[in-house]
ROKOLPA-791621 format. One record per residue (C-alpha): x, y negated, z negated. Coordinates in Angstrom, 1 decimal, m for minus. Layout:
N
xx: X&yy: Y&zz: Z;
...
***
This chain:
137
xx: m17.5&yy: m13.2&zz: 5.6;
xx: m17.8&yy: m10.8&zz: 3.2;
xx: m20.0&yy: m8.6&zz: 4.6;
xx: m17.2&yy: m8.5&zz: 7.2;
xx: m14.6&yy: m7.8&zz: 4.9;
xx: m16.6&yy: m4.7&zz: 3.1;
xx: m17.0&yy: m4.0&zz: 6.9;
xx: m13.3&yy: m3.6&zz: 7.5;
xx: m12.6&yy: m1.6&zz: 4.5;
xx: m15.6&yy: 0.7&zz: 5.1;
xx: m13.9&yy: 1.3&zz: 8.8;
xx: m10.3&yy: 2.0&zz: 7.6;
xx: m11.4&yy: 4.3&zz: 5.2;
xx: m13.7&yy: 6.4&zz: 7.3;
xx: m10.7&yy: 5.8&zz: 10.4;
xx: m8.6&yy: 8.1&zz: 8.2;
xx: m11.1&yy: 10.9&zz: 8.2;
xx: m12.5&yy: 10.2&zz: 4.3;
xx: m16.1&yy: 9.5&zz: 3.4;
xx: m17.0&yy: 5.2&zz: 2.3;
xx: m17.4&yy: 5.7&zz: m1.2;
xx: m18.8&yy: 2.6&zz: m2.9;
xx: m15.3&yy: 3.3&zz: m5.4;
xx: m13.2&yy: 4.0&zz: m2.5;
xx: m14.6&yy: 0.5&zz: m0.7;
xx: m14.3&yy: m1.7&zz: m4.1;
xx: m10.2&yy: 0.2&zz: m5.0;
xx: m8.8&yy: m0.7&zz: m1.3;
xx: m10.8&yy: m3.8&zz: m1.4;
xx: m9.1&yy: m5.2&zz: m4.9;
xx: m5.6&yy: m3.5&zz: m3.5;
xx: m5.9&yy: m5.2&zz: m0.5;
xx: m6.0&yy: m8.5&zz: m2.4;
xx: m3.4&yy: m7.7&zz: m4.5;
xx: 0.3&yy: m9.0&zz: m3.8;
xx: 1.8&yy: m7.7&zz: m6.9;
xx: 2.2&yy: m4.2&zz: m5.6;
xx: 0.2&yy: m2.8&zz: m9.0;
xx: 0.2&yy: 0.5&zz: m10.8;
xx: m3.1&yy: 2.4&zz: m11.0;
xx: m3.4&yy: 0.6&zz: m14.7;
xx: m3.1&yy: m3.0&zz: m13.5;
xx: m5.1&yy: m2.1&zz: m10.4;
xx: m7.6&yy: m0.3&zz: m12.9;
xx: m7.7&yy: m4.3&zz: m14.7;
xx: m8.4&yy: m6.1&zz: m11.9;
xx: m10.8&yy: m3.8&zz: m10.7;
xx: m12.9&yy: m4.3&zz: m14.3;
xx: m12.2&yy: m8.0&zz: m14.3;
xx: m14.2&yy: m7.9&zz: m10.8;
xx: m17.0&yy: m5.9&zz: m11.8;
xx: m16.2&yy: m2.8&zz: m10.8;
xx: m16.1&yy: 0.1&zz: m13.6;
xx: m14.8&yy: 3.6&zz: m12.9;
xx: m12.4&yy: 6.1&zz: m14.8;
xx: m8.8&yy: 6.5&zz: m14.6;
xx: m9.2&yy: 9.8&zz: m12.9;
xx: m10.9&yy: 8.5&zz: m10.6;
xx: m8.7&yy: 5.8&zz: m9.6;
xx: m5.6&yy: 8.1&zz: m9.6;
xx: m7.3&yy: 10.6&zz: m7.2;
xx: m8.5&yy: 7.9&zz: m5.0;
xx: m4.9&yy: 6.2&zz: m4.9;
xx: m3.2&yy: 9.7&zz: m4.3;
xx: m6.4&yy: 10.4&zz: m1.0;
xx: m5.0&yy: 7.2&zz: 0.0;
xx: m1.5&yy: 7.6&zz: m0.1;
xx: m1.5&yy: 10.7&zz: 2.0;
xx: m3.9&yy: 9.6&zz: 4.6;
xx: m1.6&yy: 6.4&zz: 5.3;
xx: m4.2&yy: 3.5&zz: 4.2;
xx: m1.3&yy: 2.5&zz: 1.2;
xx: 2.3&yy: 3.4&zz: 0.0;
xx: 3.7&yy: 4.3&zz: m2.7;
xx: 6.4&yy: 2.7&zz: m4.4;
xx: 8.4&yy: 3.2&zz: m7.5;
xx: 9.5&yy: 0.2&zz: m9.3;
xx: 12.6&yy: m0.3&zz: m11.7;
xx: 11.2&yy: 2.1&zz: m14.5;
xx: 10.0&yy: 4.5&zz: m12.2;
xx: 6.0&yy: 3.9&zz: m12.4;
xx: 4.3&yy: 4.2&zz: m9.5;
xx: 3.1&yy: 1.2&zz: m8.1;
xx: 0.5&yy: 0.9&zz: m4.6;
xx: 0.9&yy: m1.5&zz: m1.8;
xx: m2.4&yy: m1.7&zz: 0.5;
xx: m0.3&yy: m3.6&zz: 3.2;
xx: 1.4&yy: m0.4&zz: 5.5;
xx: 3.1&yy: m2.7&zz: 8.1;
xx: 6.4&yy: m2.9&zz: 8.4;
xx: 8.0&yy: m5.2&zz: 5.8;
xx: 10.5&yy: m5.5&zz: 3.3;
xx: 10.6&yy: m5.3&zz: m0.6;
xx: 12.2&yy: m7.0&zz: m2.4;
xx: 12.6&yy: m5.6&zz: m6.2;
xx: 13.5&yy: m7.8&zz: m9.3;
xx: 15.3&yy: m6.0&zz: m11.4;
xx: 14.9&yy: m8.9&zz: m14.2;
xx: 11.3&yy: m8.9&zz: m14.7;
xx: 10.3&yy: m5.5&zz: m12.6;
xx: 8.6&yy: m7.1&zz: m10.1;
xx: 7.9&yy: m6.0&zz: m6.6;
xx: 7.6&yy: m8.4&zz: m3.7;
xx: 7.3&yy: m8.8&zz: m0.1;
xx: 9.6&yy: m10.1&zz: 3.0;
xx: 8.9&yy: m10.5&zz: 6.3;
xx: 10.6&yy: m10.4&zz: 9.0;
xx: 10.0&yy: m8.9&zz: 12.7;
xx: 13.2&yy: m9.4&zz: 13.9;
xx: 14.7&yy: m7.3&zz: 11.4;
xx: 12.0&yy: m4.7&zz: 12.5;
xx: 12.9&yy: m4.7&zz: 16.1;
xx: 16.1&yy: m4.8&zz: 15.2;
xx: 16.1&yy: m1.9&zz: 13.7;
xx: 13.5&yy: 0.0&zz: 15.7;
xx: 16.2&yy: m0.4&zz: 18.7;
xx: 19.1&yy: 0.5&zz: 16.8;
xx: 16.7&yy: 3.9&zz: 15.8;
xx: 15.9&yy: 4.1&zz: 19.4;
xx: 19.2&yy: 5.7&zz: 20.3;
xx: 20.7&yy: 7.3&zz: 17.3;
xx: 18.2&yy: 9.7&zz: 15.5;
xx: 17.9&yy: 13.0&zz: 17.7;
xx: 15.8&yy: 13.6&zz: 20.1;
xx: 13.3&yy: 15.9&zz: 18.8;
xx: 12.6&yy: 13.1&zz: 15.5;
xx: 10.2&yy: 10.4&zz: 16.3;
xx: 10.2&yy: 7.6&zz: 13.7;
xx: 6.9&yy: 7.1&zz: 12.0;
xx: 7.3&yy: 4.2&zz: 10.0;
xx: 10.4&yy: 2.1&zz: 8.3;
xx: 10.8&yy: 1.5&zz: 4.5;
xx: 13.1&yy: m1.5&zz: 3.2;
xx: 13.5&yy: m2.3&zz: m0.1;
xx: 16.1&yy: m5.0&zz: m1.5;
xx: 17.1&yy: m4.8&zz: m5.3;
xx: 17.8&yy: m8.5&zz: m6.9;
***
């Protein structure tokens, strides 16, 4: 299974046109397991507490490669820190003002829903790419 799993990873990454890095592989892997939406510190945390050991540069310039080929989003939370989501399907978030949490909703109604609505409003010569929702509590 985890072969598998590296497997995936390894294929995303090199879908979007980037080499498989062993640091590219082990940051999407530990963001991919991650439902607290993290900033590159707290991802850099995890990925010590797992073994993995790289600098914050690196980290950064992997998140940012990321980011603009489409394998994450980024998100900024109440105090405006960056924080990195590895799940890119539609779904909502929902942000806690209270203790600056980020988390997620789902709900594929509300994504047809609005994909029809879409449908017939935005001109013709826009095509919609992807939908961001985000909820503040």
């Amino acid at each position: 299974m985890k072969n598998k799993k590296i497997q995936m990873y390894t294929d995303m990454i090199r879908g979007a046109g980037l080499k498989a890095t062993p640091q590219r592989i082990s940051v999407l892997k530990v963001l991919s397991e991650m439902s607290s939406h993290p900033s590159a510190d707290m991802l850099m945390e995890a990925l010590e507490n797992q073994g993995y050991v790289m600098s914050v540069g690196t980290i950064y310039n992997i998140l940012e490669t990321f980011s603009e080929k489409g394998l994450i989003l980024k998100l900024k939370d109440n105090q405006e820190v960056m924080r990195f989501d590895a799940n890119t399907q539609f779904h909502v978030h929902i942000y806690n003002q209270e203790n600056n949490g980020i988390c997620d909703y789902y709900d594929p109604e509300l994504e047809v829903l609005l994909a029809d609505y879409f449908k017939n409003k935005l001109p013709e010569d826009v095509s919609l790419n992807r939908m961001e929702v985000s909820l503040f509590a």
